[in-house]
Backbone as CSV, one residue per row, in Angstrom:
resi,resn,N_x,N_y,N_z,CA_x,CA_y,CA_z,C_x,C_y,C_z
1,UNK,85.031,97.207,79.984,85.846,97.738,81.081,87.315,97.555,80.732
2,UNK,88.028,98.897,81.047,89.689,98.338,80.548,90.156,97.335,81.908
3,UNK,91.112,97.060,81.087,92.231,96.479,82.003,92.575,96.941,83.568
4,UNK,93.137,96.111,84.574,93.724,96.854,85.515,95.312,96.043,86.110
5,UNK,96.441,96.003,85.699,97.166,94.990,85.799,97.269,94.579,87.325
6,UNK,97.746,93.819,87.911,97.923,93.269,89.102,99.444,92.755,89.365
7,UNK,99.665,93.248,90.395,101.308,93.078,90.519,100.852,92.192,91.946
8,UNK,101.611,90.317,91.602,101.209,89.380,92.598,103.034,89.423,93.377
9,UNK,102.537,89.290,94.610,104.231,89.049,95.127,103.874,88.353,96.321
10,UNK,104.488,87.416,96.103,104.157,86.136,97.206,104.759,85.910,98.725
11,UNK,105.722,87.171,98.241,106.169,87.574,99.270,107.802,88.517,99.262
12,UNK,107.870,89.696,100.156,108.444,90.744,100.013,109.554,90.281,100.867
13,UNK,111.151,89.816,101.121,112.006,89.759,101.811,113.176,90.454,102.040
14,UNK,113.311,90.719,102.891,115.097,91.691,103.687,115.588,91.163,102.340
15,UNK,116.502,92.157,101.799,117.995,92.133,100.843,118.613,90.764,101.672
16,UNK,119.450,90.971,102.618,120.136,89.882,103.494,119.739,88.268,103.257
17,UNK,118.212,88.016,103.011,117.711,86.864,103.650,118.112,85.887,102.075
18,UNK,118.159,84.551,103.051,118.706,83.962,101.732,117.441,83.056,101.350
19,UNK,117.258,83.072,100.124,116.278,82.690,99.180,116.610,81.434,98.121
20,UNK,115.805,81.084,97.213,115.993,79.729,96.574,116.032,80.661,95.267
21,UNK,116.701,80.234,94.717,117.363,80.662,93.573,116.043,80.489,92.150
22,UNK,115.948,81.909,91.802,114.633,81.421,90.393,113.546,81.490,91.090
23,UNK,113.635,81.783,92.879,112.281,81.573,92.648,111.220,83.255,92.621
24,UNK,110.169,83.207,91.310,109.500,84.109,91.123,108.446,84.653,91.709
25,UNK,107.921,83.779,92.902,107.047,84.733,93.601,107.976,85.315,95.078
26,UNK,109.244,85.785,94.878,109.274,86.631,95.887,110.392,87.778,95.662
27,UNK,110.771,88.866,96.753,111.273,89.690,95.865,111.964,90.767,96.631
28,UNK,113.016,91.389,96.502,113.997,91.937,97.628,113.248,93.415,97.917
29,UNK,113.171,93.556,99.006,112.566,94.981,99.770,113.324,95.866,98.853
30,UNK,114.485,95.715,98.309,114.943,96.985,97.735,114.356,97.224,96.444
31,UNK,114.282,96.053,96.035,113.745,95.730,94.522,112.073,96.629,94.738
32,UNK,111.188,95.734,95.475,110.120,96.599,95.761,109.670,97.856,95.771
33,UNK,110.723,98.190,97.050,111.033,100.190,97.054,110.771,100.484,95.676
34,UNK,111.696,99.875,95.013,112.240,101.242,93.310,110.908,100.727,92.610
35,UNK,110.098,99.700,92.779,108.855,99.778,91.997,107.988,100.649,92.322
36,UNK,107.673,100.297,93.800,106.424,101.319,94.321,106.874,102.892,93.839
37,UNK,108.447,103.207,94.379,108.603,104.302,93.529,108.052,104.934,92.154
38,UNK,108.781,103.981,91.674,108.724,104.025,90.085,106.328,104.490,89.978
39,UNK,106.369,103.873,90.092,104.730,103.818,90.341,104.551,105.224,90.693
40,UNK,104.622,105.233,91.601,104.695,106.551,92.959,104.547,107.697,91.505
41,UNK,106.006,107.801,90.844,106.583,108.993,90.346,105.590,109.205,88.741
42,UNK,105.433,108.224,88.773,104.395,108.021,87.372,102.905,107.673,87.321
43,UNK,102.969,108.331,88.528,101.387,108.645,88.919,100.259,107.923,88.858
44,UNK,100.772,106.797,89.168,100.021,105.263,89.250,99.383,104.921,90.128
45,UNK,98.459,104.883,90.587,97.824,104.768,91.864,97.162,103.152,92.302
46,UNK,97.618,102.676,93.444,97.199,101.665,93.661,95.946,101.550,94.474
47,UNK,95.126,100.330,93.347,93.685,100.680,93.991,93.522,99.103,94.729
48,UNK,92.423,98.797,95.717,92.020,97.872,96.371,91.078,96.733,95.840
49,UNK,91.092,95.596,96.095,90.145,95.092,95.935,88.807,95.350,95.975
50,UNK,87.944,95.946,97.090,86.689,96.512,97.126,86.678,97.822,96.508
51,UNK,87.508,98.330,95.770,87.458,99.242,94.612,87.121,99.041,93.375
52,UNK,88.044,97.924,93.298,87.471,97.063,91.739,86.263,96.507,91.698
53,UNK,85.965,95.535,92.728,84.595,95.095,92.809,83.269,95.979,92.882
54,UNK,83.711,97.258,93.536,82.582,98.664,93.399,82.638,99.090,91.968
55,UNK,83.885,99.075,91.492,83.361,99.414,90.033,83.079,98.144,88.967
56,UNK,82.968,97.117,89.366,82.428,96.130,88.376,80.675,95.932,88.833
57,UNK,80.369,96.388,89.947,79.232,96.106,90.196,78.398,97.374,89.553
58,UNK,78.921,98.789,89.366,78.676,99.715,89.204,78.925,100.333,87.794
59,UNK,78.927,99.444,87.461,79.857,99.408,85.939,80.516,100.448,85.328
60,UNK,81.114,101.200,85.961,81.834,102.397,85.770,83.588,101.983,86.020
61,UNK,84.644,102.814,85.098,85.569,103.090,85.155,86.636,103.410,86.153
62,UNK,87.517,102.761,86.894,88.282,103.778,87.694,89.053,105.084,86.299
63,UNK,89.083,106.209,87.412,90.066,107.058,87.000,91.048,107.442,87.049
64,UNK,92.255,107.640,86.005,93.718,108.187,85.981,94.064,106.308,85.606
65,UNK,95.352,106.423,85.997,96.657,105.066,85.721,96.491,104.539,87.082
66,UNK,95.994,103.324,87.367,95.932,102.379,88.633,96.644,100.816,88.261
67,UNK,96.864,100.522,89.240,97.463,99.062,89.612,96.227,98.768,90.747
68,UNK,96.970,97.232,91.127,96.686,96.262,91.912,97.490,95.805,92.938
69,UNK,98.093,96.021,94.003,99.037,94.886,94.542,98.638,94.228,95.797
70,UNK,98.631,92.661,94.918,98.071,91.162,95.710,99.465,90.417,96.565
């Protein structure tokens, strides 16, 4: 089975809000936007957990360019 990467974000916050410096699980709403974009425009499709698990039980492939976001 290929790969399916997983994009983890521990949490999504307002531009404004003030944050601890370095820290990597979280990440500015604007920042976010231009990913999901970015994704969006390059035809990446984000699939679900009970998607993946239907196709590991089923042992078949998703189709096209997919992500994950946990």
């Amino acid at each position: 089975m290929r790969k399916i990467p997983i994009f983890a974000y521990h949490r999504v916050h307002n531009d404004e809000d003030v944050t601890i410096p370095m820290d990597l699980g979280r990440v500015n709403l604007s920042v976010f936007q231009r990913q999901i974009d970015y994704l969006a425009q390059a035809g990446v499709r984000v699939v679900t957990h009970p998607e993946i698990a239907d196709w590991l039980y089923e042992g078949r492939e998703p189709e096209g360019r997919c992500v994950m976001l946990d």
